[in-house]
ZAZAGU-307192 format. One record per residue: y, z, x of N, C-alpha, C in turn; residue in three letters. Coordinates in steps of 0.02 Angstrom, whole numbers, plus 50000, padded with zeros to 5 digits. Example, Ala and Ser with C-alpha at 12.3 -4.5 7.8 and 13.67 -1.06 7.14 Angstrom:
! ZAZAGU-307192
497165039050660497755039050615498355039050660ALA 498885035450642499475035750684500025039450645SER 
! end
This chain:
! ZAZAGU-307192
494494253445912494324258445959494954262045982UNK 495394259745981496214261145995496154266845948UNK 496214265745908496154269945831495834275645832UNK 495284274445866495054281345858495174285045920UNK 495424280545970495624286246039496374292045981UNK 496614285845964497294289245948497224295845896UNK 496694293645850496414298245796495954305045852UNK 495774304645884495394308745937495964310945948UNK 496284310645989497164314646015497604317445956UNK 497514314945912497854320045855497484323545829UNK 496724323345820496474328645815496514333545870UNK 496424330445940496504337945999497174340845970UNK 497624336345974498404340945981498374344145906UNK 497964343145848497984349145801497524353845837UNK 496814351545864496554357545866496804363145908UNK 497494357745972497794363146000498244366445969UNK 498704365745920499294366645884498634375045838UNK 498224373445823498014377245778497494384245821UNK 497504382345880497274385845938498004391345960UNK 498274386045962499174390945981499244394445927UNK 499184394345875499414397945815498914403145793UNK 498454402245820497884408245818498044412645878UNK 498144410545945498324409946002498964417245970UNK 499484414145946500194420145941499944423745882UNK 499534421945830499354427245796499054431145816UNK 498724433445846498214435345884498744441145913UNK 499224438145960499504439546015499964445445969UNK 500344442245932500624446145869500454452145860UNK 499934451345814499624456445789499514461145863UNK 499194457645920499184464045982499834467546000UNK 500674464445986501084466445992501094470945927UNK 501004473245894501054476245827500524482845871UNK 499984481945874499404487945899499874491145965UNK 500074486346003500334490646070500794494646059UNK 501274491845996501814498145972501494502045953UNK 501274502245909500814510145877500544512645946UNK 500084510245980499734513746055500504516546077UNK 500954513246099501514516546143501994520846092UNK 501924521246030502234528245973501774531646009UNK 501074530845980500654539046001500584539346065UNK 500824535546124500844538546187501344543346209UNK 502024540846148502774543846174502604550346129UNK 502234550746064501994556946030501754561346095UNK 501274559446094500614562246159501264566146201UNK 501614560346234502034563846286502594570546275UNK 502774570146226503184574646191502894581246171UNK 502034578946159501834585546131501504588146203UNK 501474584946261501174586846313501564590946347UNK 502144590146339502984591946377503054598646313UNK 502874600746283502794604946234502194610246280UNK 501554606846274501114611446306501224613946375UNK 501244610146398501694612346489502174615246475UNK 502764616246439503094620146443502914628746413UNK 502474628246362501994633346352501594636446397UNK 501314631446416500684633146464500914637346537UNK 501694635946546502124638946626502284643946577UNK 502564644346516502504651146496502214656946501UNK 501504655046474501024658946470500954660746534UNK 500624656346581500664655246661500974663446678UNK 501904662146682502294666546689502004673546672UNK 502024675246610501724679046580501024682746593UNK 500654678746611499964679446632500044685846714UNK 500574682046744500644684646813501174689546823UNK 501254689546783501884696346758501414703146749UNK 500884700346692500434705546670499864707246750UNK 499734704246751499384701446826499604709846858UNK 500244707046886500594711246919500714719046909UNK 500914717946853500814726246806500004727946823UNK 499614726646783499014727546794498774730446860UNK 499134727846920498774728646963499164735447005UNK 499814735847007500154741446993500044749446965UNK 499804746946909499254753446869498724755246914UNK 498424750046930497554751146948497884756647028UNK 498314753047066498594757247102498524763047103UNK 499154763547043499294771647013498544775647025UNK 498274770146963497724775846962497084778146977UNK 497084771547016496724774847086496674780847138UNK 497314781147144497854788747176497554794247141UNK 497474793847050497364799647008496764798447028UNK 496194793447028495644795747036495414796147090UNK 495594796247137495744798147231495604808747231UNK 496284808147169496584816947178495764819947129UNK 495444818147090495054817947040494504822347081UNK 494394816447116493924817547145493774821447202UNK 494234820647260494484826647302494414833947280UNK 494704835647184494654842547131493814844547151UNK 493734837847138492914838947108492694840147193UNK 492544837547248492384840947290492574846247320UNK 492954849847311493464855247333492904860347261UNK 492984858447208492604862547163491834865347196UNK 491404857947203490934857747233490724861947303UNK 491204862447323491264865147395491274874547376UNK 491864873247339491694884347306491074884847290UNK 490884881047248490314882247214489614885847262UNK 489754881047326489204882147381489404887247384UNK 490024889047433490384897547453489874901947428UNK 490114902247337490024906247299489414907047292UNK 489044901647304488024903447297487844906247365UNK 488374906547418487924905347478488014914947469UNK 488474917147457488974925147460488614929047412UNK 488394924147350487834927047312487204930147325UNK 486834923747365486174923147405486204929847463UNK 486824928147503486874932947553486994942747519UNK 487314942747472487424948647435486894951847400UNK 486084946047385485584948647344485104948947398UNK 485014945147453484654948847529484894955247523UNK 485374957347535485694960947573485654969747535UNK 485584966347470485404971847406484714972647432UNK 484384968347437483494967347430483224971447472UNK 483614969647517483454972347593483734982047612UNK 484234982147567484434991147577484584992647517UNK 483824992547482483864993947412483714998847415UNK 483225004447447482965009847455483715013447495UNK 484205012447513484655015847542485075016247478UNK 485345010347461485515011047384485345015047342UNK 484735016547331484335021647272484695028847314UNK 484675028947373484645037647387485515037647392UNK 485875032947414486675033347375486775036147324UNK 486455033947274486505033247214486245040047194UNK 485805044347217485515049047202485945055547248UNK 486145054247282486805058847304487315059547302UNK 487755054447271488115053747207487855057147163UNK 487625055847132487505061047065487415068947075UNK 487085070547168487195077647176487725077647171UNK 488215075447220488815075447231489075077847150UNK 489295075247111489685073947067489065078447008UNK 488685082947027488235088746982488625093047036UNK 488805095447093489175100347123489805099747099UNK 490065094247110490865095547070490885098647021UNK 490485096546954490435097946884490415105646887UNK 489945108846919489675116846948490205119146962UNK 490745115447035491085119747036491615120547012UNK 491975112646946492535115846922492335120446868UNK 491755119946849491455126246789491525133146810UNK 491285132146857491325140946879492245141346911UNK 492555136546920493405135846944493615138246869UNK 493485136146837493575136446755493435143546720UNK 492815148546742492615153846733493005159946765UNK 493095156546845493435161446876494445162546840UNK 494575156946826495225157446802495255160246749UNK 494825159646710494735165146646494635170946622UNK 494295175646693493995180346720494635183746737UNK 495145179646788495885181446814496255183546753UNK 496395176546710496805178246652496555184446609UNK 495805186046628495605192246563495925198246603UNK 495965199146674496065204246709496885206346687UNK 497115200046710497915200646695498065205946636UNK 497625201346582498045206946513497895212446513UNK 497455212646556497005220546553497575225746585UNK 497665222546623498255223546681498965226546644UNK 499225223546601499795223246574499785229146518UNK 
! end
């Protein structure tokens, strides 16, 4: 019975000996995985310190344009401020000019019959002129015939 306590204890202390050795293999091999994990973490980190330094680039850049951008809109806001001001100022003749129209075709409408007899005494007018530089014209000719007669 001795015998087999003792045979019992050398089997534990192999099954522990062979427990430990699975135990650091094990452990091993996890030291082997954690290097690779901590390469591609120091990768990772390197390429991250890459993108952040890109990324404040762009950033930069972004707010540069930002800035410009907003500068312009400024500007040209101002132009389309003045644009439009043209265009009501246009708008505004436009009325003037219909209202001076409107008021000018009353105004015809209304002393159109005075108009017509203007218009018709004028034309005496200017049938007496015609008359009398004709006969102004006759009489100077009448003079000049006398003259040579004269001479």
């Amino acid at each position: 019975m001795e015998v087999i306590l003792y045979i019992s204890a050398l089997v534990a202390a192999i099954a522990f000996l062979v427990l430990c050795i699975s135990i650091g293999a094990t452990l091993f091999s996890l030291k082997g995985i954690l290097k690779s994990i901590a390469g591609t973490a120091a990768g990772i980190e390197k390429q991250m310190e890459g993108i952040t330094r890109e990324t404040t680039h762009l950033l930069e850049k972004t707010n540069t344009l930002a800035a410009d951008i907003t500068e312009k809109s400024e500007k040209l806001n101002t132009v389309v401020d003045a644009v439009k001001n043209i265009g009501v100022s246009i708008n505004n003749l436009n009325n003037s000019i219909n209202k001076i129209t409107d008021s000018i075709s009353k105004e015809v409408d209304k002393n159109e019959e005075k108009i017509a007899q203007v218009v018709q005494w004028s034309n005496v007018v200017m049938d007496i002129a015609e008359r009398w530089k004709q006969r102004k014209a006759q009489q100077d000719v009448i003079e000049a015939v006398d003259e040579r007669k004269k001479k």
